[in-house]
Structures are given as C-alpha cells and as structure tokens.
C-alpha positions in Angstrom: -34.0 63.1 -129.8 -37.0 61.8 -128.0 -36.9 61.5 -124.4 -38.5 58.4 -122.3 -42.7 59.0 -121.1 -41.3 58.9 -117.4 -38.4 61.9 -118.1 -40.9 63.5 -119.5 -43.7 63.1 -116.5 -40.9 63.5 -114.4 -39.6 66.8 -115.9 -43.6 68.2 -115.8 -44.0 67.7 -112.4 -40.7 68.8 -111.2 -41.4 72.3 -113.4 -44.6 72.5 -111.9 -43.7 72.1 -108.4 -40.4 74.7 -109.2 -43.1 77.2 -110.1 -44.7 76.9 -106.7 -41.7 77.5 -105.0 -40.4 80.5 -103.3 -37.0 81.6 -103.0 -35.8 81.9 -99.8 -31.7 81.6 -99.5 -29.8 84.4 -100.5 -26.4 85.2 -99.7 -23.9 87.6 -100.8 -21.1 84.9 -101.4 -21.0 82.5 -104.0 -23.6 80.1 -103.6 -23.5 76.5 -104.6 -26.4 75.7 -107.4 -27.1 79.5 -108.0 -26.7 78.9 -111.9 -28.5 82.3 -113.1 -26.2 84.2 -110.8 -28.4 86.4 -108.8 -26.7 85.1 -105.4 -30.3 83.7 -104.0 -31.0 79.7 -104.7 -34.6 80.0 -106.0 -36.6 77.2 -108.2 -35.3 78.5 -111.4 -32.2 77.3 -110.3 -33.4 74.0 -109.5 -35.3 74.2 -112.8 -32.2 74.6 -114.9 -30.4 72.3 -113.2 -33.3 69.7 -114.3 -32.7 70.5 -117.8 -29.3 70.2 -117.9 -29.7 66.6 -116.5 -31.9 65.9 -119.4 -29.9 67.6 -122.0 -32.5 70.7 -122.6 -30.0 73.3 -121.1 -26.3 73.4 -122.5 -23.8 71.9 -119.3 -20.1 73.9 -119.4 -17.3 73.8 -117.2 -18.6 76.7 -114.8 -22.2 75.0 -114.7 -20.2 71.5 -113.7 -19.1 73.4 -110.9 -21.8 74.9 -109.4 -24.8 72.6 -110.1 -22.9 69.5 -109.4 -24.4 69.5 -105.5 -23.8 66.0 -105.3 -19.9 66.0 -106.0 -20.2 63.1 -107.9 -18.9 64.5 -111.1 -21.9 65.0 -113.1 -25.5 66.6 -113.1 -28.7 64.5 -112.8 -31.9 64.5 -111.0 -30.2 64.1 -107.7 -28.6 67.6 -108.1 -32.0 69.3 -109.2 -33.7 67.8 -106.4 -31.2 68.6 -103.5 -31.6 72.2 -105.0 -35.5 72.5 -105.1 -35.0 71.5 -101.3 -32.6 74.1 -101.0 -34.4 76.9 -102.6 -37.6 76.1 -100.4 -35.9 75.8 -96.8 -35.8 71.4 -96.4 -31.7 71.9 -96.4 -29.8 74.0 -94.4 -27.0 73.0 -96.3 -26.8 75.6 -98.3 -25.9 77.6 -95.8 -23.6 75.7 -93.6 -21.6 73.3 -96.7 -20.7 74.5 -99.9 -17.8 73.2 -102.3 -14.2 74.3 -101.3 -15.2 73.5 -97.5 -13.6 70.9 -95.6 -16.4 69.1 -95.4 -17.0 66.0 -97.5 -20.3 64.5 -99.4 -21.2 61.4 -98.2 -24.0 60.6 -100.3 -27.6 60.7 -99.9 -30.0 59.7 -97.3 -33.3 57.1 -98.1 -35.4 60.4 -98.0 -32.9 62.0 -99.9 -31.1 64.3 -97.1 -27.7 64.9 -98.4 -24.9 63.4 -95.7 -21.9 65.4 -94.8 -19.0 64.9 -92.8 -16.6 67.3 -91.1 -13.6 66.6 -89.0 -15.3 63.4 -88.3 -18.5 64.8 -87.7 -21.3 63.4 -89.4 -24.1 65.8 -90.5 -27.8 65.8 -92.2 -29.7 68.5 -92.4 -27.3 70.5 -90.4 -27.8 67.9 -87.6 -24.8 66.6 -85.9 -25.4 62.7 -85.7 -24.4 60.4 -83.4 -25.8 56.9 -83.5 -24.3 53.2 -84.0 -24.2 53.6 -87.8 -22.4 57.4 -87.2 -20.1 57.8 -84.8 -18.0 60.6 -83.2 -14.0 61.3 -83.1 -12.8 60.3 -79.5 -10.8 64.0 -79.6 -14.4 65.8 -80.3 -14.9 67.7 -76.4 -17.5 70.8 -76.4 -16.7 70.2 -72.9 -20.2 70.8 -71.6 -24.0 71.2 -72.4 -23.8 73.6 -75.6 -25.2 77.0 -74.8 -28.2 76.9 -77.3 -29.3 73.3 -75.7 -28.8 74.6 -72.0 -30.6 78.2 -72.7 -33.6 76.0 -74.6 -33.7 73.7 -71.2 -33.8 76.8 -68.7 -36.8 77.8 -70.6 -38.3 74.6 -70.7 -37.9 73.8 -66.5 -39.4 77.5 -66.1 -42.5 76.3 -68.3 -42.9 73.1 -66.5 -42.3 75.1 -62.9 -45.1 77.4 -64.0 -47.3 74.3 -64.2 -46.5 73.5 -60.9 -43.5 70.5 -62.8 -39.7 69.7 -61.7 -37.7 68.9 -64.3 -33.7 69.0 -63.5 -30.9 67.5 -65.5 -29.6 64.3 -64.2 -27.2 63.7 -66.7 -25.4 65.9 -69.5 -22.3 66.3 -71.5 -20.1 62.9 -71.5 -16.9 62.5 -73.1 -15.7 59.7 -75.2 -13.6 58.8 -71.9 -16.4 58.8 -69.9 -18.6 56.9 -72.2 -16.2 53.9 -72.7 -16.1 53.7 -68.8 -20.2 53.5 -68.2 -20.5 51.3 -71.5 -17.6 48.9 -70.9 -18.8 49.0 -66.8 -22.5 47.8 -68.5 -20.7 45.0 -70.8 -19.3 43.3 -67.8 -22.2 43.7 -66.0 -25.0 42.2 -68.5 -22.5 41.5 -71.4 -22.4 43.3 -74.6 -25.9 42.4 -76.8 -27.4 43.5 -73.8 -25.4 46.9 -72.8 -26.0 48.1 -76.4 -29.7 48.3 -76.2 -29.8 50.4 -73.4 -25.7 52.3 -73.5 -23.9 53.8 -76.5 -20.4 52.6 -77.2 -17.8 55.2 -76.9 -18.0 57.5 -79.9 -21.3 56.6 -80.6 -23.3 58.5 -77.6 -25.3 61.4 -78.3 -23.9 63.4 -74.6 -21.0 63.4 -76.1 -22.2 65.9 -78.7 -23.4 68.7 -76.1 -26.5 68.3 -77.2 -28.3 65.5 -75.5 -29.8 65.3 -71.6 -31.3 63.4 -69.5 -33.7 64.3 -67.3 -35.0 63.7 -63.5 -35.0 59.9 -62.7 -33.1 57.7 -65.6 -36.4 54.7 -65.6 -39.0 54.0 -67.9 -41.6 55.0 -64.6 -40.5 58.9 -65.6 -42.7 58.1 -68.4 -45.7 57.8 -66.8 -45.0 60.9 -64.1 -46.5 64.0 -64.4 -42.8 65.6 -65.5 -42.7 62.6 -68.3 -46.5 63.4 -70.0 -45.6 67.3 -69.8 -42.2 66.7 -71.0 -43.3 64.5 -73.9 -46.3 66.6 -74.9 -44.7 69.9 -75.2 -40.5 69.2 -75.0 -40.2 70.2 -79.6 -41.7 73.7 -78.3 -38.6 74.4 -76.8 -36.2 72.4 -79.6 -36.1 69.1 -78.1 -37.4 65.6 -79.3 -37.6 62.1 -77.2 -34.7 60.8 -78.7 -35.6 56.8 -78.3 -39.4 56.7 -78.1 -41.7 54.0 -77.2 -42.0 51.4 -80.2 -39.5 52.7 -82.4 -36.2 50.4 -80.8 -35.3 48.3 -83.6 -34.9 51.9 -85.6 -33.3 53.8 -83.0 -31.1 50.3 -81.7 -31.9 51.5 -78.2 -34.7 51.1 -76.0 -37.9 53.1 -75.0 -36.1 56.4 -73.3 -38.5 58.7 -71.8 -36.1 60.6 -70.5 -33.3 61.3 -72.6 -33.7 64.7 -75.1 -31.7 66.1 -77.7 -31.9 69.1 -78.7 -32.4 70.1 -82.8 -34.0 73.3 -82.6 -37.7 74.3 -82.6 -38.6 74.2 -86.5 -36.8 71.1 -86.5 -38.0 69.3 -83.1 -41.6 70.2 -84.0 -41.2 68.7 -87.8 -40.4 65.4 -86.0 -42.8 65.5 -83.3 -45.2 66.0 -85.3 -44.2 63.7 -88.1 -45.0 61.2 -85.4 -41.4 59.4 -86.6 -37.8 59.1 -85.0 -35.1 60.9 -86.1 -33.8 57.9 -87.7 -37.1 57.5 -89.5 -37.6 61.2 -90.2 -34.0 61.9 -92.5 -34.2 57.7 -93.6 -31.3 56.9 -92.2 -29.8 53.5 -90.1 -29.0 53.3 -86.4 -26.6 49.8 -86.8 -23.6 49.0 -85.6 -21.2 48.2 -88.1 
C-alpha cells in the first residue's frame, strides 16, 4: 500500500528526532505507552507507537491499551507525539496520570500539552490551572499557602534581604468564599466588565489554589520599585513567574500585575521566563470566560 509524501516526511522526521532522544522515565509500575515492556518510556516507544498509527507495526488489544495516551479509542500521531514528549521530560504526566486513575483526558492543548482533570481540577503539564476558561470546585480548600510555594518564598525574601530588598506577602491563600466576597464587593463598586479585568470570579482565582501571592503593595507603582525590578528579574530562580505581565492582558484576561506570583516550580518558572511568554501563551491555552 503506498502511503501519502507527507506520512512519509512526517514518519522520517519523527524517527529521526526519536533517535536523538534519551530515555528518561522509568518506573517500576506499569507505565502508560511503554509498548516494548522494559517499564522506562524511551523513543522506541514513541517510535512504535508512530508505526502503528501508520499501519507498519501490527495494533492488538494490549497495544490499544497502552499506546492509546489520548483515550480517544484509537492510535494516531497524537499518541506518538504525547509519548516522544514523555520519553524526553516535556510531560510530567507520565508520572502523575496514567489510565485506571480518576483523572480524566480532556484533550489537547494548541501546543499540544495533554489537559487533565481531577476532582474538578484542571491540570497541564502537572500544573494546577486556574483561569476564566478553568475554574476550581468551590469545595477545593488547601487551607493556606502550600508548603513548596511558602518554603520557595522564604528563600526568595532572604535573597532579596541579602540585597538590601523587603519583600513580604500582602496577600495569600483565598477561599472560594472569600473570593466571591472581594469579586462581588468589586462588581458593585465598578460593575462587572470592569471587576473582571482586574478580580477573579469565585472559582476562577489562582489564591485559591495555594499557590499564588501577592506581594508588598497591591499597585502597578510596585513595578517600578526596587523590590518590583529584583522581583521580576530573578522571582523563576526560586519557582515563581509574574502571573499577568505587562502587555500580555488580552491573553491572560487580567491586567498588568507586578505583584502577584504563582508558583510552578524552578524548571518550569524558568522555561516561561525565559520563553519570554505567559503561561497562557507558553502551554496554548485560553483565559475566557465562558
């Protein structure tokens, strides 16, 4: 049977990127997309899964099961994709979601970032994501700052005090209760198209997932400060990105936040920072409210 010119480019360069790739996930339980069985997802895995989209490799019931990273019931260039991710550390999916979970796929993002969602919570890239488009279940309560995002601010205040900098938290963990009293206190106050470019409707605020801060004085003047330059310069070194920078409001849907972190993790917070992009921008997905 003779395959299309662009399944053919498409297979070349997808085997020839596979054989630059390194493995680098390996666990000891079954792993989702490990289809020669060795327990580590590598770009031979991703490789076969490419063929059997094409019809190369023979697809049976087991191979269904575990090279179908999609869940949608079949294997195509989506699944081989998600696994060459995988295999070279883009995902941590592989780790965190595998079939049999309670989490569900929810499709894919515009820069191909599969979408997950568990008890309510919306993930990509092991991100917990809280925006207009994604919101949060009102019985979600960490209760508080989450340890890993209060630990990374400590460390952060003691850099900026060693440059002779005060940074302090002005504002934390809300919850949903919390948040539908500031936004719907806003709405009265400038009506709603106004409160939603600068407050989060209940459900829809990043405090509410533990992760997010604000810091010193809540204006757009803290960008200019000493504290604000510092802060924006060197916050990913510690895990944090400026959630709603400067220029980027009709992606994020909120405006120009100089003050307000959340907290991804260093590999992650660096990626974005220097990406130059918001986190919308960086995974492709939308910040709208429905």
């Amino acid at each position: 049977m003779k395959r299309p010119a662009k399944i053919k480019l498409f297979l070349s360069v997808f085997l020839v990127l596979c054989s630059f790739a390194a493995p680098v996930f390996s666990v000891s339980a079954t792993v989702f997309g490990d289809v020669d069985g060795d327990s580590i997802l590598s770009a031979n895995d991703s490789r076969s899964i490419l063929r059997m989209s094409v019809g190369i490799e023979e697809i049976t019931d087991e191979m269904l099961i575990l090279a179908d990273l999609n869940s949608d019931g079949d294997i195509t260039a989506a699944d081989a994709r998600i696994s060459l991710r995988l295999s070279i550390g883009l995902y941590e999916e592989a780790t965190v979601f595998r079939r049999g979970t309670d989490a569900d796929f929810l499709g894919l993002t515009e820069k191909n970032y599969p979408i997950y969602e568990k008890n309510g919570i919306t993930y990509v890239d092991g991100i917990i994501i809280a925006n207009k488009t994604y919101s949060l279940p009102s019985a979600y309560d960490p209760g508080d700052i989450l340890p890993d995002c209060k630990a990374a601010f400590r460390e952060m205040q003691n850099a900026a005090f060693s440059k002779g900098l005060s940074i302090y938290i002005s504002s934390g963990y809300r919850s949903y209760s919390s948040q539908d009293s500031i936004y719907n206190r806003y709405v009265r106050q400038d009506g709603r198209s106004l409160a939603d470019t600068y407050s989060a409707r209940p459900g829809h605020s990043e405090h509410q997932t533990g992760l997010a801060i604000d810091l010193n004085t809540i204006t757009q003047a803290f960008g200019n400060t000493a504290e604000g330059k510092w802060v924006a310069s060197h916050c990913h070194e510690f895990g944090f990105i400026i959630r709603y920078p400067k220029g980027k409001e009709h992606i994020t849907g909120y405006s120009y936040e100089p003050w307000h972190l959340r907290y991804v993790g260093v590999e992650k917070a660096t990626k974005i920072y220097e990406s130059g992009l918001c986190l919308e921008e960086y995974y492709g997905i939308t910040s709208k409210y429905q």
